[in-house]
TORDRENKE-271603 format. One record per residue (C-alpha): residue in one letter; residue number from 1; x, z, y. Coordinates in steps of 0.001 Angstrom, whole numbers, plus 500000, padded with zeros to 6 digits. Layout:
BEGIN
{A,NUM,{X,Z,Y}}
...
***
This chain:
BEGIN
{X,1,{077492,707750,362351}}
{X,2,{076191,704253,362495}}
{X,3,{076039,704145,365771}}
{X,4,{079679,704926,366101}}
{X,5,{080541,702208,363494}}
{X,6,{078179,699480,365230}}
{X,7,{079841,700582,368609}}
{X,8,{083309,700320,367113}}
{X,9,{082356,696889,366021}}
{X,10,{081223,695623,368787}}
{X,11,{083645,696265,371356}}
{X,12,{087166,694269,371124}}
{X,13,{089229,696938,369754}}
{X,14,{087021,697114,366542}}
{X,15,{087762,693725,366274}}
{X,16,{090782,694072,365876}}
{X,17,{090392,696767,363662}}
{X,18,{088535,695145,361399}}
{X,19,{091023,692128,361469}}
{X,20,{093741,694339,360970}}
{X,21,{091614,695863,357829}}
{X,22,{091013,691982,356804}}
{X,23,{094429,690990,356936}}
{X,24,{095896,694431,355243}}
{X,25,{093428,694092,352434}}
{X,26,{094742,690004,352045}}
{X,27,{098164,691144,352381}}
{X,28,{097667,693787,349623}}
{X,29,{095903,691267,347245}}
{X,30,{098733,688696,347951}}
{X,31,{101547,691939,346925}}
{X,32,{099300,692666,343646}}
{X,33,{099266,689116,342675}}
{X,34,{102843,688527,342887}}
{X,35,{103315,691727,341513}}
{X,36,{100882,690858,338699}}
{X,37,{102622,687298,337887}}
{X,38,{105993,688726,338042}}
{X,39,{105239,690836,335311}}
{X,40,{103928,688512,333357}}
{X,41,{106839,686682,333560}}
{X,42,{109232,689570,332561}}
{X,43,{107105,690165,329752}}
{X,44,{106916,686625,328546}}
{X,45,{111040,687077,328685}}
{X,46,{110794,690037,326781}}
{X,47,{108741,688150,324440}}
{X,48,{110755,685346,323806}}
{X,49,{113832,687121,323790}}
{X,50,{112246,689351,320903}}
{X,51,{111553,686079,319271}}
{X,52,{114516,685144,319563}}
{X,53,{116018,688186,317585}}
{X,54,{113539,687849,315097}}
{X,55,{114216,684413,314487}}
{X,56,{118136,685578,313873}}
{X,57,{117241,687995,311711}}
{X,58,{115130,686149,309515}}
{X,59,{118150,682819,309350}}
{X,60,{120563,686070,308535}}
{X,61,{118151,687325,305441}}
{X,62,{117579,683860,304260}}
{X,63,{121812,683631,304242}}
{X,64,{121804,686970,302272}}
{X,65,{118940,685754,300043}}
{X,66,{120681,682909,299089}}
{X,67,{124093,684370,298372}}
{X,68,{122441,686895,296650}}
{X,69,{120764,684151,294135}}
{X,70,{124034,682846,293706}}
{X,71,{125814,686183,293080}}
{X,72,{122749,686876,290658}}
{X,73,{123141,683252,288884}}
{X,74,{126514,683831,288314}}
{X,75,{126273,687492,286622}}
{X,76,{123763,685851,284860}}
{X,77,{126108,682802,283694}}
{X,78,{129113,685865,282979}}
{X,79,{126857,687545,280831}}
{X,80,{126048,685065,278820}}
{X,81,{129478,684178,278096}}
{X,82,{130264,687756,277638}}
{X,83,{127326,687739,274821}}
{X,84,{128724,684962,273167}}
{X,85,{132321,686492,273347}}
{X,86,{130749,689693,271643}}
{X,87,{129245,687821,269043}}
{X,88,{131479,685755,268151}}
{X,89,{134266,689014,267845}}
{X,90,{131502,690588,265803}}
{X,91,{131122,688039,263500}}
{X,92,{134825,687856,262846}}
{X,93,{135097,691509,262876}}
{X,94,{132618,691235,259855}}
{X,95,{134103,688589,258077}}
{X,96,{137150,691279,257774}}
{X,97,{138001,693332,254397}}
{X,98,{135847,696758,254787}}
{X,99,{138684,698751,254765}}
{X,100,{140516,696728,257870}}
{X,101,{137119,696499,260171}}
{X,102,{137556,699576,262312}}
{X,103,{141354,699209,262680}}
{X,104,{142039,696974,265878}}
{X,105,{144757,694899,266534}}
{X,106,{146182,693316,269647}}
{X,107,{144688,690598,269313}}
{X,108,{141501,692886,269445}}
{X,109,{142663,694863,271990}}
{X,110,{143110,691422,274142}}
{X,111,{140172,689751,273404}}
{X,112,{138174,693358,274445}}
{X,113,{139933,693068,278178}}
{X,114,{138637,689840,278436}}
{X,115,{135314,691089,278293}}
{X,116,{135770,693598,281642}}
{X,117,{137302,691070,283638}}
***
């Protein structure tokens, strides 16, 4: 079998076999490499387009966030007012006769729609 091979190799044709064999083997490093960069390419686009999502996400929560601490600031400033409101119609509520404190009158009836709005 080596004595085929070192036969093959020395006459022209295995010359040009093994230059065919060099070249094929160069030609199929050069087709991996390309092949190897173009994918990292695509994946560095897939990267930053994932980034790129992310980053709209995150501006959209921070929106949200925000709006919701005003929403929440405001319930929190409605309530307050609403307490007061209540206290205040307590207070006069007490300062009634006993025997008028459970009867309501418009004006009771007014000042409790208030409070739902």
């Amino acid at each position: 079998m080596i004595g085929i091979v070192g036969r093959l190799l020395a006459s022209s044709a295995g010359a040009y076999v093994v230059a065919g064999g060099i070249a094929l083997a160069l030609a199929g490093g050069i087709w991996r490499a390309g092949y190897n960069y173009a994918q990292r390419g695509c994946e560095a686009a897939s990267l930053r387009s994932e980034l790129a999502a992310v980053r709209q996400d995150l501006a959209i929560a921070q929106a949200a966030e925000r709006q919701a601490q005003t929403a929440a600031a405001d319930l929190d400033r409605q309530n307050s007012q609403n307490q007061e409101k209540l206290r205040a119609y307590e207070t006069a509520i007490q300062a009634r006769p006993a025997d008028r404190r459970c009867a309501l009158s418009a004006d009771d009836a007014r000042r409790l729609r208030e409070l739902v709005r």
